[in-house]
C-alpha positions in Angstrom: -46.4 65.4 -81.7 -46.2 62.5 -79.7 -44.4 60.6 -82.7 -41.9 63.4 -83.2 -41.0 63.5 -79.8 -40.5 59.3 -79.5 -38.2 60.1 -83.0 -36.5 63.1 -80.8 -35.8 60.5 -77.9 -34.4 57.7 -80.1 -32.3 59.9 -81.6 -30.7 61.0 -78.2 -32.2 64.8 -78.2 -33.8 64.7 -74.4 -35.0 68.3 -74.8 -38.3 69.0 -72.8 -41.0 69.4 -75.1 -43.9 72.4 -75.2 -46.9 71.1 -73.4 -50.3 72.1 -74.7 -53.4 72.2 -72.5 -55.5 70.2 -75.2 -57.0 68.1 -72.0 -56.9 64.6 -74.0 -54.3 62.1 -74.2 -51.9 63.1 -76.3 -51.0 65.9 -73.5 -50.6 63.3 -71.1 -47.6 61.5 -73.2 -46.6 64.7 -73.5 -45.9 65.6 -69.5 -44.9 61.7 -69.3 -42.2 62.3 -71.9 -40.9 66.0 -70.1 -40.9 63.7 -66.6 -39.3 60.8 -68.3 -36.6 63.5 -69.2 -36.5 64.8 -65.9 -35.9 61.3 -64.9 -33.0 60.7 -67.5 -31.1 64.0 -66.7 -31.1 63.4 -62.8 -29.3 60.0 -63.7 -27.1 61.7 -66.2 -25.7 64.0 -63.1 -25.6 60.5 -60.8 -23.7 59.1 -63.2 -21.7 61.7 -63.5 -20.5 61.7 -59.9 -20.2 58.3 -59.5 -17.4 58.3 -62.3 -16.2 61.5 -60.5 -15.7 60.2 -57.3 -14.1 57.4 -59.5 -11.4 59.2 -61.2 -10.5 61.6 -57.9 -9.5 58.0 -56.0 -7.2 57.2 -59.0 -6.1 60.8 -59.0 -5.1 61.0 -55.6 -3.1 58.0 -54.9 -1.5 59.5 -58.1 -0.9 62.6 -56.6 0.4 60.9 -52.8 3.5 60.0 -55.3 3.6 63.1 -56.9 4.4 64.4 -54.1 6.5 62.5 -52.5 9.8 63.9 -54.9 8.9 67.4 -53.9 8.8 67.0 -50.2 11.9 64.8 -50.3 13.8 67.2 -52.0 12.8 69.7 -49.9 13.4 67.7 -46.6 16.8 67.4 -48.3 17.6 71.1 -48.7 16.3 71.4 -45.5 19.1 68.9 -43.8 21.5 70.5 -45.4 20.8 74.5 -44.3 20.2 73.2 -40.8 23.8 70.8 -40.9 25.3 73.7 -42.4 24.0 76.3 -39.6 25.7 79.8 -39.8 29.1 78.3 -41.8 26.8 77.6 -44.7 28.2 79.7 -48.0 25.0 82.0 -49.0 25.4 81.0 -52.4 24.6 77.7 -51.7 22.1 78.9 -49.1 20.5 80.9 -51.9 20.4 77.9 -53.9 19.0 75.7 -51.1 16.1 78.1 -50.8 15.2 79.0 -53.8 15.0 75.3 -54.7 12.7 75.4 -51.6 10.6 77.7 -52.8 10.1 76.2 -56.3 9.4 72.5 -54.7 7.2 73.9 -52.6 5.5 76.0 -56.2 5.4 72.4 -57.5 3.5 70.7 -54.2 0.9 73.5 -54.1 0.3 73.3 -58.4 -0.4 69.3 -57.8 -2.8 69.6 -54.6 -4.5 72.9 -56.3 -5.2 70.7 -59.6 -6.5 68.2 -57.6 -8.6 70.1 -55.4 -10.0 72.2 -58.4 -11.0 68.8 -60.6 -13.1 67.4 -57.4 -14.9 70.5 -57.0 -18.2 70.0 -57.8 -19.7 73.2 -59.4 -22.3 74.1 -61.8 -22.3 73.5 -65.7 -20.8 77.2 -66.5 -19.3 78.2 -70.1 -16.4 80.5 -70.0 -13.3 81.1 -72.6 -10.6 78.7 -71.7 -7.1 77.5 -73.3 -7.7 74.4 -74.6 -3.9 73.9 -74.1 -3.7 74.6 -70.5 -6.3 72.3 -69.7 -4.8 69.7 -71.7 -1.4 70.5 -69.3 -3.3 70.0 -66.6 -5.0 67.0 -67.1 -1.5 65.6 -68.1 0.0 66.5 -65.0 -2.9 65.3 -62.8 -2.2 61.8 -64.3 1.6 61.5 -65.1 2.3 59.0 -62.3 -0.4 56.2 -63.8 1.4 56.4 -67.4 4.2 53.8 -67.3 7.3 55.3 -68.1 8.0 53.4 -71.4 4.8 55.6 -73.0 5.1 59.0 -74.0 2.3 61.3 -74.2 2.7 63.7 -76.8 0.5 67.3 -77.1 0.3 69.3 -80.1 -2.0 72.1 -79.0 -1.8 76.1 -80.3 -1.3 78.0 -77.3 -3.8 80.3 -78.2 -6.4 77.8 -79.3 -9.7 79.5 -77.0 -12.8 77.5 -77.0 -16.1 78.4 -75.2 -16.1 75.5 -72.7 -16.5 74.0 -68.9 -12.9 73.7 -67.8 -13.5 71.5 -65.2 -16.1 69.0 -67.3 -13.4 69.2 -70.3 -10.5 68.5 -68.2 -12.7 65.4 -67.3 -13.0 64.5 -71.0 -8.9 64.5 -71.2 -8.3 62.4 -67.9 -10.7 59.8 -69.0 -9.2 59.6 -72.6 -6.3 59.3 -71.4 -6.6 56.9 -68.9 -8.3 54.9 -71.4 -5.5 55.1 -73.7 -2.9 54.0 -71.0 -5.1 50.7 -70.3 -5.5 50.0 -73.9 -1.0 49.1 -74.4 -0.8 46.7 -73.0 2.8 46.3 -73.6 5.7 48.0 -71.9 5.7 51.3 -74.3 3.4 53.2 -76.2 2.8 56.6 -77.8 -0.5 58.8 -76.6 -0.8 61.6 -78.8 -2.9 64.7 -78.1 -3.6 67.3 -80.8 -5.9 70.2 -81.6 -6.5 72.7 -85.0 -9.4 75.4 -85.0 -11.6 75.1 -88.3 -12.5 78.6 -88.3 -15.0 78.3 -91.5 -17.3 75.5 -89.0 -16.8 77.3 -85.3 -15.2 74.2 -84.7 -11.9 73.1 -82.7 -11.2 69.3 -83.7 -9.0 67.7 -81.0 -7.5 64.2 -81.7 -6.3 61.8 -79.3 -4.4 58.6 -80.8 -2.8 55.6 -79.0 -1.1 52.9 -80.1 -2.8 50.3 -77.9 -4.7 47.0 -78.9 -7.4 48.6 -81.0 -11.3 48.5 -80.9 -13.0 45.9 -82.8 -15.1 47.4 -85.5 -18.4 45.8 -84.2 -18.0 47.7 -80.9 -17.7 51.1 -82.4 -21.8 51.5 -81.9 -21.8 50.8 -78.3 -18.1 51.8 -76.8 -20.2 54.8 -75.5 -23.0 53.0 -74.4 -23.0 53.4 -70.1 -21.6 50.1 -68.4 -20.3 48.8 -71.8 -17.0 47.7 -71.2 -14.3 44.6 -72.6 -11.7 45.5 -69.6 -11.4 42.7 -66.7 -13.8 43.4 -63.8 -12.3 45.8 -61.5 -10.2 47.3 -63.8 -13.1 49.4 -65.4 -16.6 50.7 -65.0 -17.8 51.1 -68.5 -18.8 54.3 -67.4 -16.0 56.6 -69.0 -16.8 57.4 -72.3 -20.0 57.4 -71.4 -19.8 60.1 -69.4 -16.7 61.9 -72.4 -19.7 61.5 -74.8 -22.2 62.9 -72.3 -20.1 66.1 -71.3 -19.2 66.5 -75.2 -23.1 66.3 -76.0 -23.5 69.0 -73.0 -21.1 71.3 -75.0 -22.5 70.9 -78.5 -20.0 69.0 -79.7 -19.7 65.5 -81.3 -17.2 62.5 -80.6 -16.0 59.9 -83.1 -14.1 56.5 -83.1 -11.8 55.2 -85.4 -9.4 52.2 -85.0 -8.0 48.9 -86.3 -7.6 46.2 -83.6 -3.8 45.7 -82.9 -2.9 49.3 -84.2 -4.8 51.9 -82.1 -7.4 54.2 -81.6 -8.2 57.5 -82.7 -10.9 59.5 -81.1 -12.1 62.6 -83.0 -13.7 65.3 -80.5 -15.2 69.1 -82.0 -15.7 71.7 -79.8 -17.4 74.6 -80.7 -14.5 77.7 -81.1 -14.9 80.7 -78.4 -16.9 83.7 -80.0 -15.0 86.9 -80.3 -17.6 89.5 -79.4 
């Protein structure tokens, strides 16, 4: 038993294992292994926040600037109503408020997003559009993406799969955040897909960039934790640790494929939501 389980380890299943109360020494590994586990899943969940609290500082200098064109327009209309006074024409009042109104819509969508990703809750399954969260996550980072590179989404509207929103979204923000660092010149393409493979119970979601590539002999440790090629300071080797992680959480599997100086592909399948 002892053996099986050391196999089970190596091959990244850390799934507590029965103990028997034989009273000699192979029950002994056995509780050291289920503590060892223990050990490895509370530093799962610390790195987990640490990246967290990572990605909600980039998100919210992101979101100070998101901002910004709402509340200006809005301080605009504003002006304008008060200048205006009682001589204003109530079709142009009209107009002046209801573009109020939808500014205001567009503020509260941005803070809500942001407030909803740093929530920290507990690892919950529920149905979920893969396509909204993929909106969201897109919004949520749209002032970081240089506006020479286009991200492109290519998701079925009513594509349902049996996930955590908030971990998922997680998943997209860091692969596309990834992707953004990896062009290095002054456009790109980022290009999010999804198709359901009914016959597996499987979604398979794609995200392609046209950055500088992975070298071939880094494709068995890019998800490694710390592992990272970027500058100091510019990464913590910690993202697609934690995609890979959250993927594993949901039963799912992550690939890589690329060719250095033509992009990356990463190939996620997520399991499909059951129709009762």
């Amino acid at each position: 038993m002892a053996q099986r389980a050391t196999v089970q380890i190596a091959n990244g299943n850390f799934n507590y294992i029965q103990v028997q109360n034989t009273g000699d020494e192979t029950q002994r590994v056995i509780e050291a292994f289920n503590h060892m586990v223990a050990e490895l899943e509370k530093r799962q969940e610390q790195l987990v926040r640490t990246k967290k609290l990572s990605s909600i500082g980039i998100l919210t200098s992101g979101v100070a600037h998101q901002l910004n064109n709402p509340l200006n327009n809005i301080s605009t209309s504003c002006q304008i109503l008060l200048e205006e006074g009682d001589k204003a024409d109530p079709e142009l009042m009209h107009r002046l408020l209801s573009n109020i109104e939808q500014e205001v819509n567009r503020a509260r969508d941005t803070v809500k997003g942001l407030l909803d990703f740093s929530r920290d809750r507990d690892f919950a399954i529920a149905p979920a559009s893969l396509d909204e969260v993929a909106e969201r996550s897109i919004r949520l980072v749209s002032s970081h993406v240089p506006s020479g590179i286009e991200i492109q989404k290519d998701i079925p509207k009513d594509l349902l799969l049996d996930i955590d929103i908030q971990r998922i979204q997680e998943v997209f923000l860091n692969l596309i955040i990834n992707a953004v660092q990896a062009i290095e010149s002054s456009s790109g393409l980022i290009k999010i897909s999804a198709r359901p493979d009914q016959a597996a119970g499987m979604a398979l979601i794609t995200f392609e960039d046209t950055g500088i590539g992975i070298p071939e002999k880094n494709f068995d440790v890019i998800f490694d934790p710390f592992f990272t090629t970027k500058e100091v300071g510019v990464g913590t080797g910690l993202g697609l640790s934690i995609v890979y992680g959250i993927i594993q959480q949901h039963k799912g599997s992550i690939s890589v494929e690329s060719k250095v100086g033509e992009g990356t592909r990463f190939l996620i399948r997520l399991p499909l939501h059951k129709r009762v």
